[in-house]
SERO-4910 file (N, C-alpha, C, O; in steps of 0.05 Angstrom, whole numbers):
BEGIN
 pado doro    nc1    nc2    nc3   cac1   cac2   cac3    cc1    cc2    cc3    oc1    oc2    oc3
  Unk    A     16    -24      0      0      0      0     17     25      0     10     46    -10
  Unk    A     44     20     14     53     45     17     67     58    -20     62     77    -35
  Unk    A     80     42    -20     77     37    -50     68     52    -73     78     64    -93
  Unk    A     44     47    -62     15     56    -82     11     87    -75     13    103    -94
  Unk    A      8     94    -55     -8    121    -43     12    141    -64     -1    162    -69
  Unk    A     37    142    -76     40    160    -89     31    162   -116     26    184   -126
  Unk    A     28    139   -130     11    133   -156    -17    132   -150    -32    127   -169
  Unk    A    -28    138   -123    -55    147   -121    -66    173   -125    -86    182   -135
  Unk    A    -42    187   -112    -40    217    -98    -40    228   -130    -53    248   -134
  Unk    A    -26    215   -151    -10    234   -183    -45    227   -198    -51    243   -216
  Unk    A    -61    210   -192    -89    209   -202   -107    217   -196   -123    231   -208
  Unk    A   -107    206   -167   -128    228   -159   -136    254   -158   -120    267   -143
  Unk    A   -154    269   -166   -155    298   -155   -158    299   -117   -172    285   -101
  Unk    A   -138    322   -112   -140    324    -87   -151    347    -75   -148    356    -52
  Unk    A   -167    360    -99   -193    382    -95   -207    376    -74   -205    386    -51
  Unk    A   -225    357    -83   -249    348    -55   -234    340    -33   -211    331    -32
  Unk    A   -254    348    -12   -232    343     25   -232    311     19   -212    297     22
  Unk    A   -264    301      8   -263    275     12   -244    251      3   -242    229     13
  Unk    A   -226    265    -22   -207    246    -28   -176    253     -9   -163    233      0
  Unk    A   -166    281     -3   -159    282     24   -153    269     48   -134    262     61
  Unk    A   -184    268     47   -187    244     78   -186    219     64   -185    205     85
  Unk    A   -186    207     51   -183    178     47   -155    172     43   -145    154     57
  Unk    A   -137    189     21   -101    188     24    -90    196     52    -69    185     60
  Unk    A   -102    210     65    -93    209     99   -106    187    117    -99    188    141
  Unk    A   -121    172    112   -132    155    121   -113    132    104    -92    129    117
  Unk    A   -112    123     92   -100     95     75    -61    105     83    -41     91     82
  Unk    A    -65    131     88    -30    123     90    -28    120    122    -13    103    132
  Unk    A    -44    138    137    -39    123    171    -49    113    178    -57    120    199
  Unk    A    -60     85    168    -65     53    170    -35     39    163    -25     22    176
  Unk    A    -24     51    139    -12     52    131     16     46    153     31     27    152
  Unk    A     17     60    163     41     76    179     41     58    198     62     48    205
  Unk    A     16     53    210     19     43    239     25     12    236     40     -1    251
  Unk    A     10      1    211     14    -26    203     41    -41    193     45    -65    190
  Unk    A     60    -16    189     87    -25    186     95     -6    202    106     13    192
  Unk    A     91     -8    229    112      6    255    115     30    253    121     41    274
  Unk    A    114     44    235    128     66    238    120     95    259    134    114    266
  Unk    A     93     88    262     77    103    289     68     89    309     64     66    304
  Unk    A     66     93    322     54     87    354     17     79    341      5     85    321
  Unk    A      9     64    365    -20     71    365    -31     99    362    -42    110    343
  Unk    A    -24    107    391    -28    126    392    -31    147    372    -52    159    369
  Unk    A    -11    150    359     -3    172    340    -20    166    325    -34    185    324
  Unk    A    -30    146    309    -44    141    291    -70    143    301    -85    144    281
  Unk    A    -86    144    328   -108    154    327   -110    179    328   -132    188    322
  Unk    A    -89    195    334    -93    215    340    -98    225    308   -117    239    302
  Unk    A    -79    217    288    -71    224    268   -111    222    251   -121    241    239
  Unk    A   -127    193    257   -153    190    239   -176    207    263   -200    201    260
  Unk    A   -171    222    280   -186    247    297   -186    268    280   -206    282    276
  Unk    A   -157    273    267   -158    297    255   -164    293    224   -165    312    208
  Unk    A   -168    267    216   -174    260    181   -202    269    186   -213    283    169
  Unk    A   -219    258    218   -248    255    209   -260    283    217   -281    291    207
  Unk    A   -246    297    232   -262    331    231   -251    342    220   -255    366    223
  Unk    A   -234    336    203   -233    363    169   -266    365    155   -275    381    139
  Unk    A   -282    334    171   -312    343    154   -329    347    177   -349    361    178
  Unk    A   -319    332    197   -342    329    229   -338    330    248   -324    310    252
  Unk    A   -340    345    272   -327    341    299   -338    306    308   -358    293    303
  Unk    A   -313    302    325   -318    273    332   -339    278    358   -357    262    357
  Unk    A   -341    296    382   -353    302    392   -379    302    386   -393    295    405
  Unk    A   -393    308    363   -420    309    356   -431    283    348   -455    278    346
  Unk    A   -407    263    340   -410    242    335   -409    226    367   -411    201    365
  Unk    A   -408    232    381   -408    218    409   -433    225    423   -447    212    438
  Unk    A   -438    251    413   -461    259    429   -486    253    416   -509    257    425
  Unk    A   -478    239    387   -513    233    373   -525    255    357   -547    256    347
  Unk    A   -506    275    357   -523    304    343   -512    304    313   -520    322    298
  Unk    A   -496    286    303   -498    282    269   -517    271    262   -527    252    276
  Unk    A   -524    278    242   -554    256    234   -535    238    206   -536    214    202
  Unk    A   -522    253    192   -519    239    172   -490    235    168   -477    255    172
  Unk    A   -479    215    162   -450    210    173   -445    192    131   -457    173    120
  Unk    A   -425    207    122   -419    191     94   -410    154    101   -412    140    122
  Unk    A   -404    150     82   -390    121     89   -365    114    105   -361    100    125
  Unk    A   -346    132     86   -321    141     84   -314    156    118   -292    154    130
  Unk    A   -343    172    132   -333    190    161   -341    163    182   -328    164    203
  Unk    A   -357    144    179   -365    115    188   -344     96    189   -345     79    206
  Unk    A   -327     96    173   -295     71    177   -275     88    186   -256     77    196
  Unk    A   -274    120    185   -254    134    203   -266    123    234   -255    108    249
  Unk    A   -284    131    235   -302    130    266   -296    110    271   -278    108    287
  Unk    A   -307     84    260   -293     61    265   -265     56    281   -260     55    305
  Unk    A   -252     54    260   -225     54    265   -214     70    295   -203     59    314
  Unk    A   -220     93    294   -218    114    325   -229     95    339   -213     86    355
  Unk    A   -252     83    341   -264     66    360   -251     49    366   -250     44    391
  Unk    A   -236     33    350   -232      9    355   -201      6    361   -189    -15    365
  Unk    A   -188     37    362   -154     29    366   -152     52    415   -137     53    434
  Unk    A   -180     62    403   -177     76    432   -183     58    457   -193     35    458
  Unk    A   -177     70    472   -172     52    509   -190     69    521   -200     92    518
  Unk    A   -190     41    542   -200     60    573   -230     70    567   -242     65    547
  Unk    A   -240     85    587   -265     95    581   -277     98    562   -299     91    554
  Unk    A   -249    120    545   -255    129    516   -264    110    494   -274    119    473
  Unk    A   -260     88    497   -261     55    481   -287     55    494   -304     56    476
  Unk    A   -299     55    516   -324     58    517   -345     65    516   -369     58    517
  Unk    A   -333     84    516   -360    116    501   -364    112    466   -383    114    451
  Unk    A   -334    106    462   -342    108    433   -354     81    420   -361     84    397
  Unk    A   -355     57    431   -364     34    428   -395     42    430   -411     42    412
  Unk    A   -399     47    449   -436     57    464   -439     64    430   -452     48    416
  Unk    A   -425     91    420   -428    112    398   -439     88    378   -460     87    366
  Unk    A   -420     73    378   -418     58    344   -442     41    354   -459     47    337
  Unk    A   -452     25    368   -474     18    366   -499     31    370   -521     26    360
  Unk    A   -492     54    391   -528     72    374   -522     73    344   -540     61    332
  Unk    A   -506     82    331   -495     88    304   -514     76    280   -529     87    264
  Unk    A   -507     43    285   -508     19    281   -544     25    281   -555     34    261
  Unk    A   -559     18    304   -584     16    310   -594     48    290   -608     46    270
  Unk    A   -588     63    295   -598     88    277   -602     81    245   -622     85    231
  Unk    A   -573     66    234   -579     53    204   -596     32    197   -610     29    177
  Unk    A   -592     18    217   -623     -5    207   -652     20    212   -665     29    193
  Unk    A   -654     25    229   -688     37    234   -688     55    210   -707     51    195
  Unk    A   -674     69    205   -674     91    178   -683     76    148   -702     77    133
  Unk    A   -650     59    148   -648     53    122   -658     25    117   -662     16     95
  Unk    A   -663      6    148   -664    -27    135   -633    -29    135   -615    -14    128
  Unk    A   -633    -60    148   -598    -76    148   -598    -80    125   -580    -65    118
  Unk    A   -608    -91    100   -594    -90     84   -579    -68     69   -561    -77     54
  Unk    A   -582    -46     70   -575    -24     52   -550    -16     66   -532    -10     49
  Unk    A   -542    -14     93   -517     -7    102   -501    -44    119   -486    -43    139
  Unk    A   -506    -60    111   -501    -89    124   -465    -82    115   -450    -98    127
  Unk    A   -458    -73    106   -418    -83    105   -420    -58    127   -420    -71    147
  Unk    A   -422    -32    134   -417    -19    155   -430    -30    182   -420    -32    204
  Unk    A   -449    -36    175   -460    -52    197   -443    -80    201   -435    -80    225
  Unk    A   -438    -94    192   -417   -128    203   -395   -112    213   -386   -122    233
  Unk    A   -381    -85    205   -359    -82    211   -357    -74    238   -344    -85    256
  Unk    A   -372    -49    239   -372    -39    263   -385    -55    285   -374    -53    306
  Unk    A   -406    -70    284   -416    -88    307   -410   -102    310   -414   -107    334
  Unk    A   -397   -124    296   -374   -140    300   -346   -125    329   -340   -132    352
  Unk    A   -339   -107    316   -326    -95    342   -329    -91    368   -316    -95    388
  Unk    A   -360    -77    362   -376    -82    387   -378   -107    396   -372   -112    420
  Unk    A   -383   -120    384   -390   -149    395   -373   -166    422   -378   -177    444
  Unk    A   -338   -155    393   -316   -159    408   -307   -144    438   -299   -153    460
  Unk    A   -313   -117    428   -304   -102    452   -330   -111    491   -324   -110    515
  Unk    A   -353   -118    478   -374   -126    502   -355   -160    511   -349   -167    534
  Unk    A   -350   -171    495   -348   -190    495   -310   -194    521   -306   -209    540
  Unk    A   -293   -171    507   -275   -166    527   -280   -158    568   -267   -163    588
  Unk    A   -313   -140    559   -308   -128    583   -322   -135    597   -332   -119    614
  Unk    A   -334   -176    598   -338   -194    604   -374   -192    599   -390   -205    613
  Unk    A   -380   -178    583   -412   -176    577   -423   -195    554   -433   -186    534
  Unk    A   -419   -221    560   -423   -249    546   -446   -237    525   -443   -229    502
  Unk    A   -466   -239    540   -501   -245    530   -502   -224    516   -499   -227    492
  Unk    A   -505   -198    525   -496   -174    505   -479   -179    477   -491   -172    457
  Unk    A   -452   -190    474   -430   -192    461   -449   -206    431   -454   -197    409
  Unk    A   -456   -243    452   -476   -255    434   -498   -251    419   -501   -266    401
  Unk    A   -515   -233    422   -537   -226    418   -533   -208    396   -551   -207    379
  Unk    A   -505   -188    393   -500   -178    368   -487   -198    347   -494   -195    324
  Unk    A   -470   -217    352   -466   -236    341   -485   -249    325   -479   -253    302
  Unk    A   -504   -256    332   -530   -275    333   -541   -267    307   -547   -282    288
  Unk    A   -546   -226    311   -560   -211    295   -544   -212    267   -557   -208    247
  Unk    A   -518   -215    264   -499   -214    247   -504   -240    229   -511   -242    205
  Unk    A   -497   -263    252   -502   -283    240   -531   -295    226   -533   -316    212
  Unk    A   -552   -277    234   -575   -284    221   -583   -259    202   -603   -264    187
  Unk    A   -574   -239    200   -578   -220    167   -553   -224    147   -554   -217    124
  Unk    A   -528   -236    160   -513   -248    134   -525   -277    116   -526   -283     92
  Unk    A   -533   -289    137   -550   -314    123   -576   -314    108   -583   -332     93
  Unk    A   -590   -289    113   -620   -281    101   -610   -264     74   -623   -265     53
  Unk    A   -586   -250     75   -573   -237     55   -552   -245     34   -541   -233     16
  Unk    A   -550   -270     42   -534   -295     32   -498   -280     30   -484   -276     10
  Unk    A   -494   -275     53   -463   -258     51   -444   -285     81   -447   -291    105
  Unk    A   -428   -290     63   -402   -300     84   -384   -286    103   -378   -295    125
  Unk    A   -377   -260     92   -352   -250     99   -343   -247    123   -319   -248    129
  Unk    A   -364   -244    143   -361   -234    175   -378   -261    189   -383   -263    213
  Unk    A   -385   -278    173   -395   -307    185   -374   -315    204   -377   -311    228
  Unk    A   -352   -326    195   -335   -337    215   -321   -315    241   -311   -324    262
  Unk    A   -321   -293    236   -313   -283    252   -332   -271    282   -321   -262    302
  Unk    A   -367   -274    278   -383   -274    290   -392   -299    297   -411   -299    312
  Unk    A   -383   -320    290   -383   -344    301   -357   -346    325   -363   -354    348
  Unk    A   -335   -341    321   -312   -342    335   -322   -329    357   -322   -340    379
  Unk    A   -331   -302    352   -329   -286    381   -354   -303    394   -352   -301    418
  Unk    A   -377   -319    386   -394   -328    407   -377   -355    417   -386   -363    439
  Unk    A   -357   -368    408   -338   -395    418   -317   -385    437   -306   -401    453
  Unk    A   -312   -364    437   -289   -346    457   -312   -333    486   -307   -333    510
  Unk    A   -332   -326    476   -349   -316    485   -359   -345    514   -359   -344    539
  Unk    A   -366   -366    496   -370   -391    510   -345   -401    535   -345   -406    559
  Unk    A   -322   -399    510   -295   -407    530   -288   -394    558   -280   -406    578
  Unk    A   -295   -358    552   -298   -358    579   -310   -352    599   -302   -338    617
  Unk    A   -339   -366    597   -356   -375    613   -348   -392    625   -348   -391    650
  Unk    A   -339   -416    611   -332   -442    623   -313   -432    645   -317   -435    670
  Unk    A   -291   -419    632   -267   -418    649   -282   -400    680   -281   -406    704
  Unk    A   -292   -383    668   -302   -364    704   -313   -384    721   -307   -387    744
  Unk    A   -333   -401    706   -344   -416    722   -335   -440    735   -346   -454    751
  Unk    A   -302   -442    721   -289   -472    743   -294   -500    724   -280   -520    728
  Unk    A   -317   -498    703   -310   -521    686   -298   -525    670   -281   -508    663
  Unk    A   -302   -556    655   -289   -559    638   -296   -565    607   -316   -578    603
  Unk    A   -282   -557    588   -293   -551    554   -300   -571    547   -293   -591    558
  Unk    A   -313   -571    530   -322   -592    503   -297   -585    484   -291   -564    473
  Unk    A   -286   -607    485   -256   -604    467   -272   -611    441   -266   -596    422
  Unk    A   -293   -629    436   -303   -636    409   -319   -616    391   -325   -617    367
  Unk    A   -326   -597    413   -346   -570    400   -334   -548    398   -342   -529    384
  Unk    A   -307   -549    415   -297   -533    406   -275   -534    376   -269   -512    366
  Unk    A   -268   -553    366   -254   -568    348   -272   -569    326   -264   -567    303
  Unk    A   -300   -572    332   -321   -568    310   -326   -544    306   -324   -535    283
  Unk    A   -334   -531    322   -338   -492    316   -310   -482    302   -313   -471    280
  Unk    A   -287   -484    309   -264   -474    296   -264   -495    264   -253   -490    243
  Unk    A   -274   -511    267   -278   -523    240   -293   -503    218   -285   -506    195
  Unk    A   -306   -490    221   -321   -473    221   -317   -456    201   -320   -453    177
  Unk    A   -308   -441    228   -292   -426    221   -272   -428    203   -274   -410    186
  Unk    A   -254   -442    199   -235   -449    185   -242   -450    147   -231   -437    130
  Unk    A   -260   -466    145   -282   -478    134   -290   -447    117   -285   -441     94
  Unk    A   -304   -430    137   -314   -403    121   -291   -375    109   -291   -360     90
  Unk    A   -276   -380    131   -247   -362    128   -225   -367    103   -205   -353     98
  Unk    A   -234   -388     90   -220   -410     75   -235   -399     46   -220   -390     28
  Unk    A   -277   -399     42   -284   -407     24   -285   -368     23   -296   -362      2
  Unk    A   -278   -347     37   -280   -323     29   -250   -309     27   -247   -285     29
  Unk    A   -224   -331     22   -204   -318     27   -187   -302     39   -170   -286     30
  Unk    A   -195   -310     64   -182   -294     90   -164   -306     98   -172   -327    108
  Unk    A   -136   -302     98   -115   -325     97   -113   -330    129   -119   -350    143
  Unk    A   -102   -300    134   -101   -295    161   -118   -310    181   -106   -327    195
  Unk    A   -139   -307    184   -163   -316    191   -155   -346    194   -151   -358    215
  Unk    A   -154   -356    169   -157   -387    165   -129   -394    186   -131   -410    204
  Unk    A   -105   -381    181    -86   -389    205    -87   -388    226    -82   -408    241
  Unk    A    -96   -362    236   -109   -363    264   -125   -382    275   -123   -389    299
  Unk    A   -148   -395    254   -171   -415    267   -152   -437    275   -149   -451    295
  Unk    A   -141   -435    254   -122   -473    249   -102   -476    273    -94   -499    281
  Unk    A    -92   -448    286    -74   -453    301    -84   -453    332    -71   -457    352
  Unk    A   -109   -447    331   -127   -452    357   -134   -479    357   -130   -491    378
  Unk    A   -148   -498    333   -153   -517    333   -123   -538    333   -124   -563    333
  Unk    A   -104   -527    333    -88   -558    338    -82   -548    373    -71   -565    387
  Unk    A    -89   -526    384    -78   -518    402    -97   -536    427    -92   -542    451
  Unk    A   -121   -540    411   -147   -553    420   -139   -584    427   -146   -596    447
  Unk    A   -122   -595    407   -124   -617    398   -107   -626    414   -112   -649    420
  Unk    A    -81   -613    427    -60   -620    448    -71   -619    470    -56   -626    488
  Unk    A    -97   -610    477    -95   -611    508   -110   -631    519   -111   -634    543
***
């Protein structure tokens, strides 16, 4: 990618803010994904990509009504690299967000912003030990990708309800279903595989032999 952004920059017009924000956006993904910034720096860096059009504040407080695609995966992203409280205010954010595009538009019409961002959510409830919550967005994922006939975020909303499961077991002192769990990462594996997610597919595979030793 890094690569690219200067044979993007010589094509693109960089009149509109909106192409702007997308070459400052794709290069500090960019940046952080090959070391060369901090976390940090790099959220700080997609705060200032997303209010060249919107304060992020108004986006926290619910007073944008209409948010492009493009100001929705900055937001994202801010959401999903910040800590601490701030990780949870803006998580709250992205799922009112979320709930505001279905009642408006219907899941189908915004469903790839929607798997992305609630998927996160999913993950982030799911970290701050809020199981049933976590699942229940999962659930919703996994039943409008299937009515919409879409794979892409199948295995990965399946994973978070099997991690989700795992540690229940563990709080509670029992012990796993080594065979369900070996079948769900099958799964996974299985869907990560038939939508070309390499990554993905290594990760499942290296939980399931990890399954398989104990």
């Amino acid at each position: 990618m890094g690569g690219m952004l200067p044979q993007l920059k010589a094509v693109i017009p960089m009149e509109p803010t909106m192409n702007r924000q997308e070459i400052a956006f794709l290069n500090s993904l960019y940046l952080w994904h090959t070391e060369r910034i901090t976390k940090q720096e790099c959220l700080i860096s997609l705060k200032e990509i997303l209010e060249k059009t919107v304060p992020l504040e108004k986006i926290r407080q619910a007073k944008e009504e209409y948010l492009s695609d493009g100001e929705l995966i900055y937001f994202y992203n801010i959401a999903d690299k910040a800590e601490g409280e701030e990780k949870a205010d803006l998580m709250e954010s992205a799922h009112a967000i979320c709930k505001r595009l279905v009642s408006e538009n219907g899941i189908g019409t915004d469903i790839s912003i929607y798997e992305l961002m609630m998927d996160s959510v999913a993950s982030y409830y799911g970290n701050a030990g809020k199981y049933d919550r976590s699942d229940e967005i999962s659930d919703k994922i996994i039943k409008e990708d299937l009515v919409l006939r879409r794979m892409t975020m199948l295995h990965e909303s399946i994973y978070n309800k099997l991690w989700n499961h795992s540690e229940r077991i563990k709080e509670s002192g029992g012990e796993e279903d080594k065979k369900f769990l070996y079948e769900e990462l099958e799964k996974c594996i299985r869907l990560a595989e038939l939508c070309k997610e390499i990554f993905s597919e290594e990760f499942y595979t290296k939980k399931q032999k990890e399954v398989s030793k104990k």
